[in-house]
C-alpha positions as CSV (number, residue, x, y, z in Angstrom):
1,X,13.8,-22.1,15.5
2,X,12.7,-24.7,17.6
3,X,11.6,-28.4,16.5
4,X,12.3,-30.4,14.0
5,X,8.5,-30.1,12.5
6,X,8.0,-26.7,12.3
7,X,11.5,-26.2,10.7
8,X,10.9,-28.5,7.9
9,X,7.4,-26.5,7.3
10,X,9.3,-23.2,7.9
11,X,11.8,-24.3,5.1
12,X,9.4,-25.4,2.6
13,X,7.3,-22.2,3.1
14,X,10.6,-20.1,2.4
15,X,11.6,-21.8,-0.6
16,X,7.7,-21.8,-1.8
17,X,7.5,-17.9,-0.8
18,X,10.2,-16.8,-3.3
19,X,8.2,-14.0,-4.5
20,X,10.7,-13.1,-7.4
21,X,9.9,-10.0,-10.0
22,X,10.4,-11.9,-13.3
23,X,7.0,-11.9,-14.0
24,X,7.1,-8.6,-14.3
25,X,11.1,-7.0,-15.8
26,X,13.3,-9.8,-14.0
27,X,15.1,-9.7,-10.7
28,X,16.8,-7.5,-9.6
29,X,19.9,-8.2,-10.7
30,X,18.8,-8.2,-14.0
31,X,17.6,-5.3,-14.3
32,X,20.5,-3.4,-12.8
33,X,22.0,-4.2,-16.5
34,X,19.8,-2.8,-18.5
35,X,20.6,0.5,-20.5
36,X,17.2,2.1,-20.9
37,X,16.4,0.5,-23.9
38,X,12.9,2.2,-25.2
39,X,10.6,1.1,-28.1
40,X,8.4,3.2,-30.6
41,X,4.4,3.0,-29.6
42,X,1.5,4.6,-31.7
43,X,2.4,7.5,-33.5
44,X,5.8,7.5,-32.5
45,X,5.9,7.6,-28.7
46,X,8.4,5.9,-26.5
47,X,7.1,2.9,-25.1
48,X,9.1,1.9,-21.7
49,X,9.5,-1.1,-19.5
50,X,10.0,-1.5,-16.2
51,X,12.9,-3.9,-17.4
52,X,15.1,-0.6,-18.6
53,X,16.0,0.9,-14.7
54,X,17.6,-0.1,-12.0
55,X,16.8,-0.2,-8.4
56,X,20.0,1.6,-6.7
57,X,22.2,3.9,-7.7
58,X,25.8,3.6,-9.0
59,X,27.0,7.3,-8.5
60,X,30.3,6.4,-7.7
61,X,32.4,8.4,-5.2
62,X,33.3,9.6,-1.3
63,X,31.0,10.3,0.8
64,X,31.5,13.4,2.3
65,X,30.5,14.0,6.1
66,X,27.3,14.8,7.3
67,X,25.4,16.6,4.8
68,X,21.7,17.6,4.2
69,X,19.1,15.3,2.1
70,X,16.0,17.1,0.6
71,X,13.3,14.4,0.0
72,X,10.0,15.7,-1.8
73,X,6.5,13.8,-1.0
74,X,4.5,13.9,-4.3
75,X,1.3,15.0,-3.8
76,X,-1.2,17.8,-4.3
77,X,-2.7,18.0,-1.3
78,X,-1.5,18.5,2.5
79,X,-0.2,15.7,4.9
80,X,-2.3,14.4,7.3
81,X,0.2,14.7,10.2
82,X,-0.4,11.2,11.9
83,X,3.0,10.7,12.3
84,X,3.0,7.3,14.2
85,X,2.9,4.0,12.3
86,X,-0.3,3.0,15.1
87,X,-2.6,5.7,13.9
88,X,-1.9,6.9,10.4
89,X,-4.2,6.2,7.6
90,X,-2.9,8.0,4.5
91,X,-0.2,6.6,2.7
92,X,1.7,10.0,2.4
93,X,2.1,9.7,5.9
94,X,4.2,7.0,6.1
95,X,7.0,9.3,3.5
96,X,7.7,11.6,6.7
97,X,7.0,8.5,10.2
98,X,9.4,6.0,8.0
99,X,12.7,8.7,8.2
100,X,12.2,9.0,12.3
101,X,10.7,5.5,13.1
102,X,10.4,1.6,11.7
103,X,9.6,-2.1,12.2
104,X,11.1,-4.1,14.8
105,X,10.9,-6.6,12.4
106,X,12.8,-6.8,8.8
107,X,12.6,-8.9,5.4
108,X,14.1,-9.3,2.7
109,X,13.2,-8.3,-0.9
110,X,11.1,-11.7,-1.3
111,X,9.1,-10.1,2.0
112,X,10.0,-13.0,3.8
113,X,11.1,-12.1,7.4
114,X,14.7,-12.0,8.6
115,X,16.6,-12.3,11.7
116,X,17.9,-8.9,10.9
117,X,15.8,-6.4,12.1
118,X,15.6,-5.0,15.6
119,X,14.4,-7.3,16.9
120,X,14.4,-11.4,16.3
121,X,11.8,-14.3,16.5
122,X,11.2,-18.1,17.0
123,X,8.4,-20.4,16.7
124,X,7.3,-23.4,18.7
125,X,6.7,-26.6,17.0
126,X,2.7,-25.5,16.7
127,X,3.7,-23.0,14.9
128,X,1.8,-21.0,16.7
129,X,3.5,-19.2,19.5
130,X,6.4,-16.7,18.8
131,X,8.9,-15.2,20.9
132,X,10.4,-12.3,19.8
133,X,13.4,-10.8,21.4
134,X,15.0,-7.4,21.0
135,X,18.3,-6.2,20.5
136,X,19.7,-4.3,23.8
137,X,20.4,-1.5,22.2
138,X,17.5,-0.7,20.6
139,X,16.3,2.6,22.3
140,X,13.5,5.2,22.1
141,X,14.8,8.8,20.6
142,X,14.6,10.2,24.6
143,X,16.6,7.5,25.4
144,X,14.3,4.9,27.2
145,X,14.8,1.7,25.9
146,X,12.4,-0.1,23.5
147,X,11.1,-2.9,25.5
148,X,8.8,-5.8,25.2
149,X,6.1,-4.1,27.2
150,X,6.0,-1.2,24.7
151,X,6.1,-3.5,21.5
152,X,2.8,-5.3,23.5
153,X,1.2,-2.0,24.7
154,X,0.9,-1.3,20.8
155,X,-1.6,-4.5,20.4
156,X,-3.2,-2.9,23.6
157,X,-3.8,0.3,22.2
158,X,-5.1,-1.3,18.6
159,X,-7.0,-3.5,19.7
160,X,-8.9,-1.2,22.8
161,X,-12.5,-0.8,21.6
162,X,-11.7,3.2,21.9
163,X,-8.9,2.8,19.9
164,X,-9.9,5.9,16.9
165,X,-7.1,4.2,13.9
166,X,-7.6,1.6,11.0
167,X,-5.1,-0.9,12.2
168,X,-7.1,-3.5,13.6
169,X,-8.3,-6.6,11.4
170,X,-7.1,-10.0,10.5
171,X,-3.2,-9.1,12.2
172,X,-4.6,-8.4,15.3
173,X,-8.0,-10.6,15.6
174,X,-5.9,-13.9,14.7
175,X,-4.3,-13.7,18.7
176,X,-5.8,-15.8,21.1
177,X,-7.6,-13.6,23.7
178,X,-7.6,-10.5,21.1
179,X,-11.8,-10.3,20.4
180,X,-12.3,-10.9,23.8
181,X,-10.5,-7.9,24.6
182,X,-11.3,-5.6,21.9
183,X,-14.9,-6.4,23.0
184,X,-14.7,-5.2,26.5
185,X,-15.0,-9.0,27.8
186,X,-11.4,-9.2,29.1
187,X,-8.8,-6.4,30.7
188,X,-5.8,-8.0,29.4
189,X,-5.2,-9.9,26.0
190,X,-4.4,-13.8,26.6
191,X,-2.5,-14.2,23.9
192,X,0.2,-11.8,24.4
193,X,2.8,-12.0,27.4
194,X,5.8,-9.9,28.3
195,X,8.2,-12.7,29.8
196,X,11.2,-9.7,30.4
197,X,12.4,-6.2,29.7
198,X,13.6,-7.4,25.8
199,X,11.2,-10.7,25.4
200,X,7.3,-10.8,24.3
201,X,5.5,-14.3,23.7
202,X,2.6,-14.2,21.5
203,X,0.5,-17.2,20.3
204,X,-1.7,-17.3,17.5
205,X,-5.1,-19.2,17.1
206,X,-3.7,-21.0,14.5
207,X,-0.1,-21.3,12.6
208,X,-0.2,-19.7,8.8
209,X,1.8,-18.6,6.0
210,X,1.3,-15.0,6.5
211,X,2.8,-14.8,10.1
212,X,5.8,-14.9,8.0
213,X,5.1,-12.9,5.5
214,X,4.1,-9.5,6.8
215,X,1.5,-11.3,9.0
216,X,2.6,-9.8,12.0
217,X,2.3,-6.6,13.8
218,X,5.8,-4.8,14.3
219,X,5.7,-1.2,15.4
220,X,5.9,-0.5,19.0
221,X,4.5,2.2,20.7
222,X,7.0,4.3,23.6
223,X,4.3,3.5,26.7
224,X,5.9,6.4,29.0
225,X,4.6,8.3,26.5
226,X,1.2,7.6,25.6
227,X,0.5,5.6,28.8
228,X,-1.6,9.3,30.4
229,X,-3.3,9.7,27.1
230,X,-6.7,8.6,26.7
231,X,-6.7,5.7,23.6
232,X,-9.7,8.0,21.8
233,X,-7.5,11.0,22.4
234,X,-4.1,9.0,20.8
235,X,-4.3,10.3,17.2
236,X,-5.4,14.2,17.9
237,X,-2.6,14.4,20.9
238,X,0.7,16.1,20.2
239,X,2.8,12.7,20.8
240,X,1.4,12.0,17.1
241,X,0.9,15.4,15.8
242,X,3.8,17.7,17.3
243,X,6.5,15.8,19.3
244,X,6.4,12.5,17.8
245,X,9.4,10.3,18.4
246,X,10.6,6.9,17.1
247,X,13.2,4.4,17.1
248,X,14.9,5.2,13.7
249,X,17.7,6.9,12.3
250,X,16.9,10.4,12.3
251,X,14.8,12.4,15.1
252,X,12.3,14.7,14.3
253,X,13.9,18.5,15.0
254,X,10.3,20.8,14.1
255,X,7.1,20.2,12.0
256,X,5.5,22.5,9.7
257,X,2.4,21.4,9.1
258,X,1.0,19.7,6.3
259,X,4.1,21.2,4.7
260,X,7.5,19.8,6.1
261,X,9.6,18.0,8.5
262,X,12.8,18.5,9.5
263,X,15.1,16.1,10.7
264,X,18.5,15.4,12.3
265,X,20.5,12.5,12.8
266,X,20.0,9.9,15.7
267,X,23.8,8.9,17.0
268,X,22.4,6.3,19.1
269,X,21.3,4.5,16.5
270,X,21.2,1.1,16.6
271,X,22.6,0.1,13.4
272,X,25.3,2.9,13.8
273,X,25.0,6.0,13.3
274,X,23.6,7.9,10.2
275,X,26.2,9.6,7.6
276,X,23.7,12.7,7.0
277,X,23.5,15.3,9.5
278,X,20.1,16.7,8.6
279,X,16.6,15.2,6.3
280,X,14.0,17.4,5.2
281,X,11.0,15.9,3.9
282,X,8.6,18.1,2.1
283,X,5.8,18.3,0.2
284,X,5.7,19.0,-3.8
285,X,3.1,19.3,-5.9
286,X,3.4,16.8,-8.8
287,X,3.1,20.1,-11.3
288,X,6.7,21.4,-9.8
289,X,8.2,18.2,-9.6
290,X,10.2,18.8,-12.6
291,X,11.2,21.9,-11.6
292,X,11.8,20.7,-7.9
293,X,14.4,18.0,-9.0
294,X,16.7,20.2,-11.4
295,X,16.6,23.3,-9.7
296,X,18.0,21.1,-6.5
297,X,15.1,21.9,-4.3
298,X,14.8,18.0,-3.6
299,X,17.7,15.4,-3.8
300,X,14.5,12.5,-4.6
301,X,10.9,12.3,-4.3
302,X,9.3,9.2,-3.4
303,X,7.8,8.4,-6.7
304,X,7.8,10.4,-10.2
305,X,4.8,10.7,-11.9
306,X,4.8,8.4,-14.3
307,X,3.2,10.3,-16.9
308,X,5.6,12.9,-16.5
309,X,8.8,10.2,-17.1
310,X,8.8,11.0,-21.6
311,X,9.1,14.8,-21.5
312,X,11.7,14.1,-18.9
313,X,13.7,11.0,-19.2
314,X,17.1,12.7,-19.9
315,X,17.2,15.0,-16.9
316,X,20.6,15.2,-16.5
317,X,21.5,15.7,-12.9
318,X,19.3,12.7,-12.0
319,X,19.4,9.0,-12.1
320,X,16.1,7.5,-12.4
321,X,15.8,4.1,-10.6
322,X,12.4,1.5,-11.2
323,X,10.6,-1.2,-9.9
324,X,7.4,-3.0,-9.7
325,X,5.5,-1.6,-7.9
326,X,3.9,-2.9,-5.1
327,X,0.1,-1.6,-6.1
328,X,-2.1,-1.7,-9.0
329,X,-5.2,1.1,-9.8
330,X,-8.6,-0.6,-9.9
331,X,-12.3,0.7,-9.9
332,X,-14.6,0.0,-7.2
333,X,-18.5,-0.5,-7.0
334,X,-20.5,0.9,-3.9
335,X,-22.2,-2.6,-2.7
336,X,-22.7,-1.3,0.8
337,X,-22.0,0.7,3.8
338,X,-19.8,0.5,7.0
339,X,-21.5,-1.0,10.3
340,X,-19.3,1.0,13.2
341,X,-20.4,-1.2,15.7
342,X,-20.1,-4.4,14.4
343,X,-17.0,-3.2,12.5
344,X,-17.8,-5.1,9.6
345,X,-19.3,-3.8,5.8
346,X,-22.8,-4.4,5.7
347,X,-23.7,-5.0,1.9
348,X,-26.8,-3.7,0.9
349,X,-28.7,-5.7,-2.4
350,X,-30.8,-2.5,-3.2
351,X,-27.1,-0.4,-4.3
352,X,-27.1,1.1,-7.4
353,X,-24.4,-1.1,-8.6
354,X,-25.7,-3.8,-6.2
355,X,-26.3,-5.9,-10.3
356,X,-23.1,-8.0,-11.0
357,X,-23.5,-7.3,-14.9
358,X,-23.7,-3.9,-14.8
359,X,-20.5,-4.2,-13.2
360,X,-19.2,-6.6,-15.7
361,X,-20.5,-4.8,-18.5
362,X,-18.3,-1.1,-17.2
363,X,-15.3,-3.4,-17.4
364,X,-16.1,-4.7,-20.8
365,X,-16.2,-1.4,-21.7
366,X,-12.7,-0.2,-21.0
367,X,-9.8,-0.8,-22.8
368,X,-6.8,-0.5,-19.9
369,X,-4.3,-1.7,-22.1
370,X,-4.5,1.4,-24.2
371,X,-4.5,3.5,-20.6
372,X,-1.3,2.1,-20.0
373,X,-0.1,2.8,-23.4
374,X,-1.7,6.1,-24.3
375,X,-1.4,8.1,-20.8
376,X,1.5,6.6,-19.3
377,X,3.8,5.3,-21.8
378,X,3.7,1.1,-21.2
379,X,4.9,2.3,-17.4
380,X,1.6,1.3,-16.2
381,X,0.2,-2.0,-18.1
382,X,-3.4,-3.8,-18.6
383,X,-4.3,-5.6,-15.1
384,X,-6.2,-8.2,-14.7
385,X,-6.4,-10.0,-11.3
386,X,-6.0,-8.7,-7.7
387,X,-3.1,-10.3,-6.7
388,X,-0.6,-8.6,-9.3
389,X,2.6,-10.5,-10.3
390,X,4.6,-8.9,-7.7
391,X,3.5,-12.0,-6.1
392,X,4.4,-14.4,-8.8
393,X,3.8,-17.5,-6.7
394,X,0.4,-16.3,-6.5
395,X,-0.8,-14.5,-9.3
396,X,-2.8,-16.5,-12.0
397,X,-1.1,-15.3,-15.4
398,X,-3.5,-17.1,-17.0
399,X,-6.9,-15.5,-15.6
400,X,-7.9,-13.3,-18.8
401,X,-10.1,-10.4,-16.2
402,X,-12.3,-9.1,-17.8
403,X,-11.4,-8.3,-20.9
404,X,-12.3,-4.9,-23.4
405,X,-15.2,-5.9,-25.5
406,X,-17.6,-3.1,-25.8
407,X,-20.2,-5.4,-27.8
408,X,-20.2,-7.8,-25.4
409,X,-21.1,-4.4,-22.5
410,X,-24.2,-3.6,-24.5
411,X,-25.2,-7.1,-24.6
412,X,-24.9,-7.8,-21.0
413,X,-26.8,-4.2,-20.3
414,X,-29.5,-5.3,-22.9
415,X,-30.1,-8.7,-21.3
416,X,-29.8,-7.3,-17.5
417,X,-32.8,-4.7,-18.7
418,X,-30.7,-1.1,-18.7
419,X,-32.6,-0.1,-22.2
420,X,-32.5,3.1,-23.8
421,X,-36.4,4.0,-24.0
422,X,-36.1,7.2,-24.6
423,X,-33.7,7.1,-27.9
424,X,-31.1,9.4,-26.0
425,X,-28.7,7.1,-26.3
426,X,-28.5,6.8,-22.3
427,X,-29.7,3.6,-20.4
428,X,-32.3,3.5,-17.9
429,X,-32.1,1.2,-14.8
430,X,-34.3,-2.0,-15.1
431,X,-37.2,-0.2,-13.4
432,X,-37.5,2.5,-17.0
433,X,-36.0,5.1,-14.3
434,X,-33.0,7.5,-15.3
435,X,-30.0,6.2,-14.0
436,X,-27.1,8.5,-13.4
437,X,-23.8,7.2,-11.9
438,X,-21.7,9.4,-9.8
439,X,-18.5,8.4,-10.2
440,X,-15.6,10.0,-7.5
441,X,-12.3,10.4,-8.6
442,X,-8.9,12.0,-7.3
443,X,-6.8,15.0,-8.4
444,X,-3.3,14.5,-9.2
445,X,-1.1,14.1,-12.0
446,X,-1.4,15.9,-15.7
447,X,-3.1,12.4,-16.5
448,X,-5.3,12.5,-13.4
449,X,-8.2,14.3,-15.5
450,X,-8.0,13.2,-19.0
451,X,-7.8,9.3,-17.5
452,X,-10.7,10.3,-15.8
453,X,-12.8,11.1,-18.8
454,X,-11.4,8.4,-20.7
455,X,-13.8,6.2,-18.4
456,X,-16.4,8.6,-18.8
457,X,-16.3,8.3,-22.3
458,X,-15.9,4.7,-22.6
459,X,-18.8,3.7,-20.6
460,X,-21.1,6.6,-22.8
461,X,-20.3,4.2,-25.5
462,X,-22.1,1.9,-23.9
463,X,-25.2,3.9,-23.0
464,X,-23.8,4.6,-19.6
465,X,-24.3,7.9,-18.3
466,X,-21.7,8.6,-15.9
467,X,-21.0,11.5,-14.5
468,X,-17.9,13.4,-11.8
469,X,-18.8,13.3,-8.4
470,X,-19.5,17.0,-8.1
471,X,-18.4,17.6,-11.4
472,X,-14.8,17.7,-10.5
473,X,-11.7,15.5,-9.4
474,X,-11.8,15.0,-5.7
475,X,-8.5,16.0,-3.4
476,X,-6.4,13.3,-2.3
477,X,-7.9,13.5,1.9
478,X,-11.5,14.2,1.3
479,X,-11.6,11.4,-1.7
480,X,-10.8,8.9,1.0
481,X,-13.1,10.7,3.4
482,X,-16.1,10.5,0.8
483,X,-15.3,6.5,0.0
484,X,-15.2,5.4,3.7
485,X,-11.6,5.4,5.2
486,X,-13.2,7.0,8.6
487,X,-16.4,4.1,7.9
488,X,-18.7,6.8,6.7
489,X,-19.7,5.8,3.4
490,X,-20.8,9.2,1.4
491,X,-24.0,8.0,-0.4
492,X,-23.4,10.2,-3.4
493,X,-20.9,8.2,-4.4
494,X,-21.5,4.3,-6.9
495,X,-18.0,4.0,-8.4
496,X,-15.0,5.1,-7.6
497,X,-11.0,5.4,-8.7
498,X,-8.1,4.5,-6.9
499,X,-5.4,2.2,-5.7
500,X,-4.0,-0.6,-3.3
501,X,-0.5,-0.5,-2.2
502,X,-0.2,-4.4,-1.7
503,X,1.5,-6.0,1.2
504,X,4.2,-8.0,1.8
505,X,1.8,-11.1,2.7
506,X,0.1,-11.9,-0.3
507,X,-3.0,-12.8,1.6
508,X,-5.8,-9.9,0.8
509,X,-8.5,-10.0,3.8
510,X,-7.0,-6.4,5.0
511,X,-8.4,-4.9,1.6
512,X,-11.0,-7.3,0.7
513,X,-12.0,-9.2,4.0
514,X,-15.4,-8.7,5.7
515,X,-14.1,-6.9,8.9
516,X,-11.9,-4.6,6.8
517,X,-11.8,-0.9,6.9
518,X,-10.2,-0.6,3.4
519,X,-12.7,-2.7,2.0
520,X,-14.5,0.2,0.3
521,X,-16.4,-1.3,-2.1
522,X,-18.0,-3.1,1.2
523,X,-18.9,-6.3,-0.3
524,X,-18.9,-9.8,1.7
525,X,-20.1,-13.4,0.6
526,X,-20.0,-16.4,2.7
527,X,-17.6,-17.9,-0.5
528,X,-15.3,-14.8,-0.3
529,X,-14.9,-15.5,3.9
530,X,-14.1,-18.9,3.3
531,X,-11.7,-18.5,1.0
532,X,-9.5,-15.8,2.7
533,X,-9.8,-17.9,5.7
534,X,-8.6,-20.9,3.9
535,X,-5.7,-18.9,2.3
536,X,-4.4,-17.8,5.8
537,X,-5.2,-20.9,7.6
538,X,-2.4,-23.8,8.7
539,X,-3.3,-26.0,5.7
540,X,-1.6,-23.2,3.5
541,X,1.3,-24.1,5.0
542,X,1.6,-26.0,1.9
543,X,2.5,-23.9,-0.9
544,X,0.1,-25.7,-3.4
545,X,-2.9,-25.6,-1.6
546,X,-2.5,-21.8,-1.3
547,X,-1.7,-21.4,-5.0
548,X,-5.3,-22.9,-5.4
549,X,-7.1,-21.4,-3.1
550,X,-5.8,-17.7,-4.1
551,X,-6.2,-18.8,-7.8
552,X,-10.2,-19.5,-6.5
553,X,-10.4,-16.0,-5.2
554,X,-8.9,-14.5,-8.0
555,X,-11.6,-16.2,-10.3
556,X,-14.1,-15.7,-7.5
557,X,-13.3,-11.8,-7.6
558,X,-13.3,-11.9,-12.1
559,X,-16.7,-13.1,-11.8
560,X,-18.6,-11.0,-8.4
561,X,-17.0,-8.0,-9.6
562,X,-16.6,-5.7,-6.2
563,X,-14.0,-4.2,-8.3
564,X,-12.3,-3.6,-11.5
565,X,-8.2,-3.9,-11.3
566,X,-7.5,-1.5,-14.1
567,X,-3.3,-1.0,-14.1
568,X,-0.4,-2.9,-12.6
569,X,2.1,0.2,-12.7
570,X,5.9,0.7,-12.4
571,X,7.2,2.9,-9.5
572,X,10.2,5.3,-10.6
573,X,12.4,7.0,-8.4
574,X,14.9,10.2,-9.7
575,X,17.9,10.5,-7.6
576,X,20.4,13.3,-7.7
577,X,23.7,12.7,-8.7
578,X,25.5,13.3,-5.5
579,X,23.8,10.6,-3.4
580,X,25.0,7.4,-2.6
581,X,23.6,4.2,-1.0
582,X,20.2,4.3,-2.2
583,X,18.1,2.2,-3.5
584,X,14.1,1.7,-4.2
585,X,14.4,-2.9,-4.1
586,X,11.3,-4.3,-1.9
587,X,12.0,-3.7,1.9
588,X,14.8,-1.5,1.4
589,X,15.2,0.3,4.7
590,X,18.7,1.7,5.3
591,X,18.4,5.1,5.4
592,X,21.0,5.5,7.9
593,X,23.4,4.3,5.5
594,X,21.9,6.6,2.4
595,X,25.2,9.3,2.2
596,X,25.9,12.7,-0.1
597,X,29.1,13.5,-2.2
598,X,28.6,17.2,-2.3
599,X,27.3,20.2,-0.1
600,X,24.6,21.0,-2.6
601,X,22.6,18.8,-5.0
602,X,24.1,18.7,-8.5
603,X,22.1,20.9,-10.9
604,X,20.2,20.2,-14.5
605,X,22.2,21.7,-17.0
């Protein structure tokens, strides 16, 4: 680090951005003690805690040499196949691209960045220029070396106005020369400057909390590859699809897909060469899970259905590790549509759901304490703001949400106009017309359904009539199709399911910012912008003014409602008995080092 200034703020903001997990089942180290204590729910079911797991595993024993891992993707549906961290868009994805490639850039459990990743960083007194160096021995799986020119041709690509992925947004725009360039008004991007082979110089528009955080773009893209490829062509070319390569610890041998990958080891490493010979990572439906894990089939999946975790606790040939998760569930209101060129939502007043307490009134009318009780056993819990205590520093304990009060639903529908006229027991919009809400939810889990209708239900009770999209659970792909991930909004849909995996930087604007893809629920207000700007801006330096400024948001996003946070949920992992080294703590990356004790996986008896 460079000045005494910017060290002093760079201090402060370390210390302030201790993002511990006590609010939510203790550190780390405290939850490595716990025994699986359990306690008795409604009529007599086990009621869990995050607090009974731990986060790596304590099989105990040699490591044999080489060896083959089996590691099972949970999901119904295919994989999409983007298998480079520049163009993927589905979190399943990331299961197969993070075995054969990875950040240059690590952090540690508190998602603070280190100086022990593959590459390393300072920062100016400004705080707003860093260089970032990387370690010589960092190379490409064909052997070229991962260089500085490769790490920028990856802001290139993203931000190219051709460029066909969902990466670009506030990590990208924040460079100096970056919207000039995206916008076809400059061939190069100012703000980004190779200075050698190993060194790249980047300099923000403004220092802020989150280029420390997760702020910071840090997946380079092999140039000799993709340089002949046409940026619209990137994602359907077989450098993504067929022969993708990376800079991690395995190398991708064959692809089946939407099924499988196969992997083998990659000696040249540079953190040393792997102890397994050989990954597969394959899909499994989360109705053979069970069956998946005892028979062998997979050594781990990457999480357990959580519903299924009673009926299968005691499965004895696995360990089952936990943490918080890094996500919660919500439910999101149609305010709007995508505006491809402007790349922005465009909210539209004259939605269905376009009235705030109609909004209100559906999250009045659900009780998602009970969801987390009744369907998945206290390993999913009642949530109420959108920055979940995973980010304790940040998340206001004390904001009540919106709380379950069915009486107080039918009040706010009465006063906003939705009257039942024809003594149906069903509302009709303000204007005496039938209203029908089409709500879109995905496939999944044994609990995917009956949740489903739990909703349903709940807002009948409240003269609501909802109905399926299409009268049936959506698959995983075209559920994020029909919502907006490619920025076609399907028009059928008003309310919708799903779930945020949150990152690393507290700061929201990727999932709730104006110019963001993910912002499905595509609503924008001029206080909204100026409080995610505020939260990322170089005043936020200071850990206090950030606290309030996120604790505005939060209360901002209780009261305009673009969406519901229904669950904060636990994340368990089942691990066979013969592996070693692995572990499921925030950031966790070392697959190289994950090693096997046997030939074949240990067995249910």
């Amino acid at each position: 680090m460079k000045g005494s200034r910017w060290r002093i703020l760079l201090y402060a903001l370390l210390l302030g951005l201790v993002l511990t997990l006590a609010a939510c089942g203790g550190d780390d180290e405290s939850k490595s003690d716990k025994s699986g204590n359990k306690k008795s729910g409604k009529d007599g079911d086990q009621i869990y805690s995050i607090e009974d797991f731990n986060v790596e595993t304590k099989n105990e024993g040699k490591a044999m040499d080489g060896g083959h891992l089996k590691f099972g993707v949970v999901t119904d549906t295919a994989f999409e196949g983007l298998l480079n961290f520049n163009f993927y868009s589905g979190n399943f994805d990331v299961e197969f691209i993070k075995w054969f490639d990875e950040s240059l850039l690590s952090a540690d459990e508190r998602h603070n960045l280190t100086q022990d990743g593959a590459a390393t960083f300072e920062v100016d007194d400004s705080g707003k220029v860093f260089t970032f160096t990387i370690r010589d021995n960092v190379n490409w799986h064909d052997g070229e070396p991962v260089t500085a020119e490769d790490w920028a041709y990856a802001y290139e690509v993203i931000g190219h106005p051709d460029y066909p992925g969902v990466r670009y947004g506030d990590k990208f725009t924040i460079i100096e020369g970056m919207e000039e360039y995206h916008n076809g008004e400059a061939d190069s991007i100012s703000g980004i400057e190779v200075v050698d082979e190993k060194t790249m110089k980047i300099t923000y528009k403004e220092a802020s909390p989150s280029l420390l955080s997760g702020g910071i773009w840090s997946y380079a893209l092999p140039k000799h590859v993709f340089q002949d490829i046409p940026v619209d062509e990137m994602d359907k070319s077989d450098a993504v699809r067929k022969e993708p390569i990376g800079m991690g610890p395995y190398k991708v041998k064959s692809i089946t897909p939407g099924e499988a990958v196969v992997y083998t080891k990659n000696e040249d490493y540079w953190q040393g060469e792997p102890k397994l010979d050989k990954v597969t990572v394959k899909v499994v439906n989360p109705k053979t899970v069970v069956q998946a894990l005892e028979s062998g089939e997979v050594d781990t999946v990457h999480e357990f259905p959580t519903d299924q975790y009673p009926d299968n606790a005691d499965m004895s040939n696995v360990e089952f590790l936990g943490n918080v998760d890094m996500a919660y569930s919500y439910i999101g209101f149609k305010l709007g549509t995508w505006d491809k060129e402007k790349k922005e939502v465009k909210p539209d007043p004259n939605k269905k759901m376009a009235d705030v307490n109609l909004r209100k009134a559906m999250g009045h009318a659900i009780d998602n304490e009970a969801v987390g009780k009744q369907f998945y056993n206290g390993l999913r819990w009642n949530a109420t703001t959108l920055i979940p205590p995973s980010h304790p520093d940040f998340h206001d304990e004390d904001n009540p949400g919106i709380k379950y009060d069915p009486e107080q639903a039918k009040k706010l529908l009465d006063e906003a106009g939705y009257k039942d006229t024809d003594g149906d027991g069903m509302r009709e919009n303000p204007d005496g017309e039938e209203l029908v809400i089409n709500f879109a939810s995905m496939s999944g889990g044994e609990t995917a359904e009956p949740v489903a209708n739990y909703y349903i239900q709940s807002w009948k009770n409240v003269g609501l009539n909802v109905q399926l999209l299409d009268g049936r659970l959506q698959e995983f792909n075209s559920f994020y199709d029909r919502i907006g991930q490619s920025g076609d909004d399907d028009p059928k849909v008003d309310v919708y399911a799903a779930a945020w995996g949150v990152a690393t930087d507290v700061n929201p604007a990727g999932l709730y910012g104006r110019d963001a893809l993910f912002n499905f629920s595509r609503y924008a207000s001029e206080e909204n912008d100026k409080l995610l700007e505020q939260g990322a801006s170089k005043d936020a330096m200071d850990l206090e003014y950030r606290q309030k400024v996120y604790k505005e948001w939060q209360e901002l996003m209780v009261e305009e409602v673009p969406v519901i946070p229904t669950n904060y949920r636990a994340k368990l992992v089942p691990v066979n008995k013969r592996v070693l080294n692995y572990s499921v703590a925030h950031n966790w990356g070392n697959y190289y080092e994950i090693a096997v004790m046997q030939k074949e996986p240990v067995k249910a008896e």
